[in-house]
Structure formats: structure tokens, C-alpha cells
C-alpha positions as CSV (number, residue, x, y, z in Angstrom):
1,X,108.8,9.0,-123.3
2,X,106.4,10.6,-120.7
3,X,103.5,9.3,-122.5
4,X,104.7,5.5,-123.0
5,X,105.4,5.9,-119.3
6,X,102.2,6.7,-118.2
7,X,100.7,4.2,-120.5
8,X,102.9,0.8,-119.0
9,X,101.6,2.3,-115.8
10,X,98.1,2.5,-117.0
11,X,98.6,-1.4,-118.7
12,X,99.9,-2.6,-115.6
13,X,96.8,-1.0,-113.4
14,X,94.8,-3.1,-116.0
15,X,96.5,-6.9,-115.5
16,X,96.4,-7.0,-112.3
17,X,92.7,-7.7,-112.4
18,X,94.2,-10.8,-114.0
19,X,94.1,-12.9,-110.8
20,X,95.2,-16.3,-113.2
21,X,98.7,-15.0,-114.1
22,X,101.5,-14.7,-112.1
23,X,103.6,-11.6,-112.0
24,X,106.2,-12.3,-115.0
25,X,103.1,-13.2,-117.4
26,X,101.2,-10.0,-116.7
27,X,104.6,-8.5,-117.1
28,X,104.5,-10.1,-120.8
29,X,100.8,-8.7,-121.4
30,X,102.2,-5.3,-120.5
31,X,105.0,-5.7,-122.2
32,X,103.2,-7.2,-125.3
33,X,100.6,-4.2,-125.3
34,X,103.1,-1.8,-125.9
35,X,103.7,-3.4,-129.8
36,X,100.2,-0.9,-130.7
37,X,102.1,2.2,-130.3
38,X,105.6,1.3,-130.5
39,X,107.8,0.1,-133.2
40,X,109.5,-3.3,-133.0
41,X,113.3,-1.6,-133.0
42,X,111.7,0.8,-130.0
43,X,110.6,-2.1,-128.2
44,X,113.2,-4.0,-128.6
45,X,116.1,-0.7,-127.9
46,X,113.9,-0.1,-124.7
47,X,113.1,-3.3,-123.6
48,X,115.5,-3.5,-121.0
49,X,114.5,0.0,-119.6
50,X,111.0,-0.7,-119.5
51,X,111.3,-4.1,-118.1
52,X,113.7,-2.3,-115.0
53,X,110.8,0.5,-114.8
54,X,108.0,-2.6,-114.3
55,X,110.1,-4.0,-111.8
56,X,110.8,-1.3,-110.0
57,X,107.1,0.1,-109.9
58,X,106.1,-3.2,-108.7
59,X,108.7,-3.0,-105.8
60,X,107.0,0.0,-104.7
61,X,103.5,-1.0,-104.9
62,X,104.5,-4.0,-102.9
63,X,106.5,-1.6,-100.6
64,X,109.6,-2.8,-100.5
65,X,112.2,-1.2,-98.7
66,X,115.0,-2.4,-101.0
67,X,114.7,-1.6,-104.8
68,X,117.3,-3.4,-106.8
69,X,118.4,-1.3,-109.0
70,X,122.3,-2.3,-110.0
71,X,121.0,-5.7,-111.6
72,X,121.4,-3.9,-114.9
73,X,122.7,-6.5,-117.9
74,X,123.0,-4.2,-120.4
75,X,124.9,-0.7,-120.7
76,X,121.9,2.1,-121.1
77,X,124.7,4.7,-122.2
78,X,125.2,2.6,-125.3
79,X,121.1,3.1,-126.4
């Protein structure tokens, strides 16, 4: 998991060059580029953790001094 990880982070370093697409379409392109190393069934199992860890990086590049982190719509214990 380390290793998928470090490559969103890396993915996400990438599209923000992207200066055309706004935040939740270079979320996609992250999100997309993950379907090279990653089954579908991961993907989809994961998708709501990885989509949460996006956010939540993105909150703390932007500094933001409140990270939402109890907007969870799905139980994680049940993965």
C-alpha cells in the first residue's frame, strides 16, 4: 500500500502542471492513472480511501487549518 501511496502522490505532483483542469478533473487523471497498476476490483474496493487521501493531501498543500475528515460515506471496516 506504501508504494501506491507514494505513486498518487507522485501522479498528483504531475497534474498539477495541468493549469486547464480544475481540481476534481485532475483528481480523475490521478485517479484514472492508477488503472496501470491496479486491478479494477482494487480500484474500485479502494476508491473511497484513495479519493479521502487526495483530498486530504490537497487540504495540506493548500494549508488548511481544518481537514475534514468525518465526511466518510462508506464504512472502511467493512473493506
Amino acid at each position: 500500500m506504501k508504494d501506491v501511496l507514494y505513486t498518487i502522490l507522485q501522479k498528483m505532483e504531475a497534474v498539477e502542471n495541468f493549469s486547464k483542469l480544475n481540481g476534481n478533473e485532475k483528481k480523475s487523471r490521478v485517479m484514472s492513472s492508477l488503472k496501470c497498476f491496479m486491478t479494477a476490483e482494487d480500484i474500485e474496493q479502494y476508491k473511497p480511501f484513495i479519493s479521502g487521501f487526495i483530498d486530504i493531501i490537497c487540504d495540506l498543500a493548500r494549508g488548511s487549518d481544518s481537514i475534514h475528515i468525518n465526511n466518510v460515506k462508506r464504512c472502511f471496516s467493512c473493506i
